[in-house]
N, C-alpha and C positions, 0 to 999 in steps of 0.2 A: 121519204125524207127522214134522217135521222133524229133525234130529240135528245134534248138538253134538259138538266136540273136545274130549276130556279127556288128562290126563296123571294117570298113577295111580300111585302107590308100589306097587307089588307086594306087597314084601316090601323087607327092608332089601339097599341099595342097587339096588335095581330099578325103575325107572323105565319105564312102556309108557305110551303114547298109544291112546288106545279109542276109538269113537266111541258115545255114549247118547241115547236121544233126550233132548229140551228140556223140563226138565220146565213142570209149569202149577200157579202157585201156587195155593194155598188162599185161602179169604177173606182172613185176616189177612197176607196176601204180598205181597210185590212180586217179578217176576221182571225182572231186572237183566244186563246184556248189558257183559264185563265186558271196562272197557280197563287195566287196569293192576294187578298186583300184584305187593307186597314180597317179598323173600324174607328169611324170617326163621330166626335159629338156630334156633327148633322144629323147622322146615323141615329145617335140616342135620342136626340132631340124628334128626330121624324116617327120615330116609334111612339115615343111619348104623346104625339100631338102638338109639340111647343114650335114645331117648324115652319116660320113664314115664307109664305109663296110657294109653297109644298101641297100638293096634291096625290091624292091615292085610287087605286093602289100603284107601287111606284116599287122598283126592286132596287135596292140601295145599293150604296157601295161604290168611291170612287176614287180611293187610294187603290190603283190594281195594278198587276205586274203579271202578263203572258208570253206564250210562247205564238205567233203569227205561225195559222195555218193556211190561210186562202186569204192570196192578194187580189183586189180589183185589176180590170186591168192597165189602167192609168196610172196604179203605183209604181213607181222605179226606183224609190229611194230606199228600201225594202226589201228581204227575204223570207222567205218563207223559213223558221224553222229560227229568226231570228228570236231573243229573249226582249218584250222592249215595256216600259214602265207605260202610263197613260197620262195627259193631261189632259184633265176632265173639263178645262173650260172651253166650251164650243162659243166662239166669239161671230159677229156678225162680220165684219172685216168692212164694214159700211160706214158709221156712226163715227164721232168726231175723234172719239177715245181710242177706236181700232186703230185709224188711221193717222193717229198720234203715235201709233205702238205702242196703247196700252191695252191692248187686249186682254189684260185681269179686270178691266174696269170696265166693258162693252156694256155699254147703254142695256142692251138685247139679250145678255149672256145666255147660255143654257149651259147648266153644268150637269154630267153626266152622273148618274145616280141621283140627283136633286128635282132636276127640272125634268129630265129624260130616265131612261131605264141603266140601271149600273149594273156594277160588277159582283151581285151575290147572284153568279151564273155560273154556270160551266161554260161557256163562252159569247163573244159578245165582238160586234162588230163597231170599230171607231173609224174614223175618219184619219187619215195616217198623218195627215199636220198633226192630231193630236197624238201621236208618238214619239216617243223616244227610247233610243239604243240603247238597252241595258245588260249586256252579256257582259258577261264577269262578276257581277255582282249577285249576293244569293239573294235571290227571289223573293223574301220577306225582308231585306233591306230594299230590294228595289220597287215594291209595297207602298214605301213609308219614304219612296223620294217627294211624294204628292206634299205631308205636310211640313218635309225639311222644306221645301220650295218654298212654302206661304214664310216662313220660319228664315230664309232666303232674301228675300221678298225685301221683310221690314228692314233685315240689316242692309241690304241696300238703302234702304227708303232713309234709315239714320247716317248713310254713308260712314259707317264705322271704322276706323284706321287704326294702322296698330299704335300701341300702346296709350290709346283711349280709355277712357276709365266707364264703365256699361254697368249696367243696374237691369237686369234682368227682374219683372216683378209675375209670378205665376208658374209654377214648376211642373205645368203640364204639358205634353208634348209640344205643342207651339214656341212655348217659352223655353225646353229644355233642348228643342232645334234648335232654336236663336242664340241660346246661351251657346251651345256648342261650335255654331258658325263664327259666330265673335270671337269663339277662343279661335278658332282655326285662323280668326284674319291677324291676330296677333293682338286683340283686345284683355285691357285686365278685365275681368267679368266677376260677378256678383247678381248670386243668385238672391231675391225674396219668394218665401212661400210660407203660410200659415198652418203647413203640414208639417208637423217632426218625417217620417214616413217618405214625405218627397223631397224635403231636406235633404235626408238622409242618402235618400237617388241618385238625387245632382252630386253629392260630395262623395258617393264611391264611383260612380258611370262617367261621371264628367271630369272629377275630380277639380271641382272649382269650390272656392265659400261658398255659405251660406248663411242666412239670416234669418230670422223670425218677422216679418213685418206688423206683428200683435203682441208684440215683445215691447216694454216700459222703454227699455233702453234703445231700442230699435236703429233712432238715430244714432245714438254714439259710437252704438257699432259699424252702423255705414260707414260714418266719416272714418271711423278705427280702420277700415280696409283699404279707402282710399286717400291715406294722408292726411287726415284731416279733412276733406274735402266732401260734396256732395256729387254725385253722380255727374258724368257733363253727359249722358245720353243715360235716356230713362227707356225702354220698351218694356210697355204693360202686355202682356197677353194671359190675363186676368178675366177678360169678360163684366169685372164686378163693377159696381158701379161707386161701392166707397173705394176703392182703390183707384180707379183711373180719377174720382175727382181728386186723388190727394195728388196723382201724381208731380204736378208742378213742384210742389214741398219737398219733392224728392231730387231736384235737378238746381245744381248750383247754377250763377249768374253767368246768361250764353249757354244756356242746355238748352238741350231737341229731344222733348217726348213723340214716341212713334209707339199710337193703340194701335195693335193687331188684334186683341178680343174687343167685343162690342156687348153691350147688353142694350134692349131697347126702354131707348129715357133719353133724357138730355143729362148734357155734361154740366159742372156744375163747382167753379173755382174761382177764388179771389184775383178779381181784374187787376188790381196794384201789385198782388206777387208775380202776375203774369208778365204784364210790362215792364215792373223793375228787374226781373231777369231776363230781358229780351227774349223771351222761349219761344222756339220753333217748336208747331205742335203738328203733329200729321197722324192722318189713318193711315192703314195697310190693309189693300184686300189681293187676297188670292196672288198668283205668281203668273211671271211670264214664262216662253220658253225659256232666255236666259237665265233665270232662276231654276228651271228645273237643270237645266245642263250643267250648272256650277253644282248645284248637287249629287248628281251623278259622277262629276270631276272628283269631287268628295270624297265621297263612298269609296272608287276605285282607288283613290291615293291615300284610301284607308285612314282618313281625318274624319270621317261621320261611319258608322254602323247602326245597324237597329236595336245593336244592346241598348245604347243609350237612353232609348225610350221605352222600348218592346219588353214588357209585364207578362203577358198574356198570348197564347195560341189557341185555337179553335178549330174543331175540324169543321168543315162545311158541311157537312153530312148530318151534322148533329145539332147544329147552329140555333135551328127554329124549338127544340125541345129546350136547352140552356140557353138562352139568350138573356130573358128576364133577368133569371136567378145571378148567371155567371158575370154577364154584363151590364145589366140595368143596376144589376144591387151590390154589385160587388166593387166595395172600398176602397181595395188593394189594386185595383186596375188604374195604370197611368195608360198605357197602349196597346192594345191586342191586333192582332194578326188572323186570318181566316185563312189556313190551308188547304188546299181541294188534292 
């Protein structure tokens, strides 16, 4: 039996390289030969130790993008030799939320590289529900459709229409997917980030404002972009926990905040600003198929790229010696990419 390269968390901050044999999918499989994955804060977070519901050792990795070499043989929708992206949420298809079709939200979830073994492989076998068609696209945009999806996801979740006025609050991949999708639906959009650096990102890549949100003036500049006015759709994807309580302060009267970052704590905002702006407040987790598919529509109609986000490349090869250095410490990284 042949064998594969892996990279495997250990333990927290341990990183080894192992070699396993290939495994051979089941009926309902495809085994996938994999060029390209993201690395995503899970990723940093499960190195570190800070990751809930995470168990080691665990081989991360679940932004991925291969080429299918062996179908089970119950696949039909499939070929072999096709290029196709992966969506990492294995849902239970039981539970009230699947069978609502919210399978982002499955009571049961198991997401691939989190819960199960991911994509720092040379190859790796999914379940081909969780695939998707990706030829045409190069291989490290089609990488980085996992967190345009979540990014997908919430402007859904805001229902965002064109010429809507959007307040973008966190100019990290999350936020500078969403910003980007908003512009593509024909939203005005405005970016906040307390980075000069990511500022700087959004307003050559995206080519949208931007704002200082730790900036004296902060507000007057918002209104200064949109008329006068305060945001009528706020999405945080921030994670922080002063920032999403401020968010309500940031959405005029009839605004819909939608958090896609989360930190663990409780939320925490004036009940009277809440109600006298009637605000519609919602989470966002994870994406569905239709979310991945409208991004991969994207990508090919050349409205989303990985420039957008994509800082960083990494060869796989070398992953476990830089990883630390290149990617745990390094400042400069909004998004990296693993090539094999």
């Amino acid at each position: 039996m042949s064998t594969m390269n892996m990279l495997i968390c250990q333990e927290p901050k341990k990183l080894i390289h192992e070699k396993r044999e290939i495994p051979v999918p089941d009926k309902h499989e495809a085994l996938i030969k994999i060029k390209s994955v993201g690395i995503c804060g899970t990723d940093i977070h499960a190195w570190g130790g800070n990751q809930p519901f995470f168990s080691y050792p665990r081989v991360l990795g679940h932004e991925i993008c291969g080429d299918i070499v062996t179908l089970g043989e119950k696949v039909t929708q499939f070929k072999v030799g096709q290029q196709v992206a992966v969506i990492p949420y294995v849902a239970c298809q039981q539970c009230p939320a699947c069978l609502g079709g919210r399978t982002n939200c499955c009571e049961k979830i198991s997401v691939i590289g989190v819960h199960q073994d991911g994509g720092f492989s040379e190859y790796l076998s999914v379940p081909a529900t969780n695939l998707l068609q990706a030829e045409g696209i190069d291989p490290q945009a089609a990488a980085l459709i996992e967190p345009y999806a979540i990014s997908a996801h919430a402007v859904r979740r805001a229902a965002i229409a064109p010429g809507e006025q959007v307040l973008v609050v966190g100019a990290g991949p999350i936020g500078i997917g969403a910003a980007a999708i908003a512009k593509a639906e024909g939203a005005q959009v405005v970016v906040a980030d307390t980075s000069a650096a990511r500022r700087e990102h959004v307003a050559s890549r995206l080519g949208l404002p931007v704002v200082d949100p730790s900036a004296a003036d902060f507000e007057v500049q918002l209104r200064a972009q949109f008329g006068g006015s305060l945001a009528l759709k706020v999405l945080d994807a921030t994670g922080s926990q002063h920032a999403m309580n401020n968010s309500v302060n940031l959405i005029r009267h009839g605004g819909t905040i939608v958090f896609v970052g989360l930190f663990k704590g409780d939320l925490q905002f004036s009940d009277p600003e809440f109600h006298k702006k009637e605000t519609t407040m919602m989470g966002s987790r994870n994406a569905t198929p239709e979310d991945f598919a409208k991004v991969g529509r994207l990508m090919a109609e050349g409205k989303l790229n990985a420039e957008m986000m994509l800082t960083h490349r990494y060869p796989f090869s070398q992953l476990a010696e830089v990883f630390e250095r290149d990617v745990i410490n390094n400042r400069t990284l909004i998004k990296g990419v693993i090539t094999f």
